[in-house]
N, C-alpha and C positions, 0 to 999 in steps of 0.2 A: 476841096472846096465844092465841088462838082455835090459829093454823099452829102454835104450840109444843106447844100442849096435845094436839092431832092426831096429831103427831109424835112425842110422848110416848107415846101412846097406843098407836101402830103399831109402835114399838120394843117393847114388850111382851108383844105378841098373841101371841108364841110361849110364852110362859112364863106363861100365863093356865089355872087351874085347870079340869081335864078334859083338855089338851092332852096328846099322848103323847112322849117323847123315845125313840131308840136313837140310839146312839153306838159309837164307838169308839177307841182311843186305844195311843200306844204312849211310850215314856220313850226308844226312838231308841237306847241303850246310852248313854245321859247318869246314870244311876243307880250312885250309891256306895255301899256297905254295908260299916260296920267292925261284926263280931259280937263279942258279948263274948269277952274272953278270947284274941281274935285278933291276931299283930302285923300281917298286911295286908287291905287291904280287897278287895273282888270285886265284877269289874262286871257290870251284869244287862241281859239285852233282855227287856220283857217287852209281850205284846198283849192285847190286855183289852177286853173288848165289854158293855156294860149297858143295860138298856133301862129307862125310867121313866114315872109317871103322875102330873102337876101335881094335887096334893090339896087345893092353896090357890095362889089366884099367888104364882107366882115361888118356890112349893118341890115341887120333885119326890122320889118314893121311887124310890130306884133297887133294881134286882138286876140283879148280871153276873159273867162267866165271866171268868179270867185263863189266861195261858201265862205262864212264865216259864223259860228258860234262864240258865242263871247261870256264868258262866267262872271260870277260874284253880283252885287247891287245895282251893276249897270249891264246887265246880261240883255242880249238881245240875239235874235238870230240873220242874217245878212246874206243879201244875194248881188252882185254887181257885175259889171261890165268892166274893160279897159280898153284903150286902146296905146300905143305906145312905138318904143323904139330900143334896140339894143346893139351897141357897135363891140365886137373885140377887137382888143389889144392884144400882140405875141405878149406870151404863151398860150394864149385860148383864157387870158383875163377879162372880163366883159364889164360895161359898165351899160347901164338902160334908164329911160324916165317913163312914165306911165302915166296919162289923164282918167283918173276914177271916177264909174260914176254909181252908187250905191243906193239898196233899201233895204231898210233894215225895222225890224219891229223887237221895241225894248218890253222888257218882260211889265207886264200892266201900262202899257201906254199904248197909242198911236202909231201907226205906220209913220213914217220919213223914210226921205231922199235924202244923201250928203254927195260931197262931191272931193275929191284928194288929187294930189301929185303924189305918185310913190317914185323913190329912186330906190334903184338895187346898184351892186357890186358886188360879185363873185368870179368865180373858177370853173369852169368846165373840163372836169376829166372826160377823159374819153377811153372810155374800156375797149370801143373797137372805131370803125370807120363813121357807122352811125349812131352810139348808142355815150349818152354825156352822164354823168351824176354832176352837180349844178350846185354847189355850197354858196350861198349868198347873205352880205348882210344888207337889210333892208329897212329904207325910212321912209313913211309916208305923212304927210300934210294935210292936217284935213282944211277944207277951205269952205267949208259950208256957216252958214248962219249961225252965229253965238246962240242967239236967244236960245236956237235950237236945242242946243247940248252935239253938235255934232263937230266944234271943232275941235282937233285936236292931233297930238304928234305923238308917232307910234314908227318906236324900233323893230327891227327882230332880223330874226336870224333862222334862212330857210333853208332846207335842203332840196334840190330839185331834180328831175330828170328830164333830158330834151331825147328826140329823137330826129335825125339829121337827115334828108334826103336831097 
């Protein structure tokens, strides 16, 4: 009991209150998005890097930067902000929500702002004491003005990399 409890213990040390996380992560162009009012959907690549600070074990507050490129008829290119939060569950299962806040300029139009909820769920391996690959699946909300064309709901499925300190 004693080796389990040890073992328990060592699996957690990275996600132990005070600890720092940076990361980063991309959706690989595994992301779908049908907007409203659209009849096809559009695929996105998008990079996104956050950094966080463990305020209690096993929940971090995060802040990070995104890119996003977004292909076909509603192509536009995207730069935002987040701010957010991520708690794990044993086995190093995590579950997080994010407040988005985005500009993007769609191909022959205008600049906009939109604004989202993203939630993730995934896994954190751990190859070593600090170092995770981060498989997540991921759903954001977008909450910005219809008229706009910016609202709208978007899955995907990212692979990520944290780094633990």
């Amino acid at each position: 009991m004693v080796a389990v409890a040890m073992i328990a213990t060592g699996a957690f040390a990275q996600t132990e209150k005070g600890k720092i996380y940076v990361g980063a992560a991309s959706n690989l162009g595994f992301n779908n998005v049908k907007y409203d009012g659209a009849d096809k959907s559009t695929s996105y690549f998008n990079l996104g890097a956050k950094g966080g600070y463990f305020v209690i074990d096993n929940l971090a507050i995060n802040l990070g930067l995104n890119f996003e490129s977004v292909s076909g008829d509603n192509g536009s290119t995207d730069f935002g902000f987040n701010i957010g939060g991520r708690y794990y569950f044993p086995p190093k299962v995590f579950l997080g929500a994010m407040f988005d806040f985005d500009s993007f300029k769609p191909k022959g139009g205008d600049s906009a702002s939109g604004m989202g909820l993203t939630f993730e769920g995934g896994y954190a391996i751990f190859l070593n004491d600090n170092i995770a690959i981060e498989p997540a699946l991921t759903y954001r909300l977008g909450l910005s003005d219809k008229d706009k064309g910016t609202k709208f709901n978007q899955f995907g499925i990212n692979i990520g990399f944290g780094l633990y300190f």
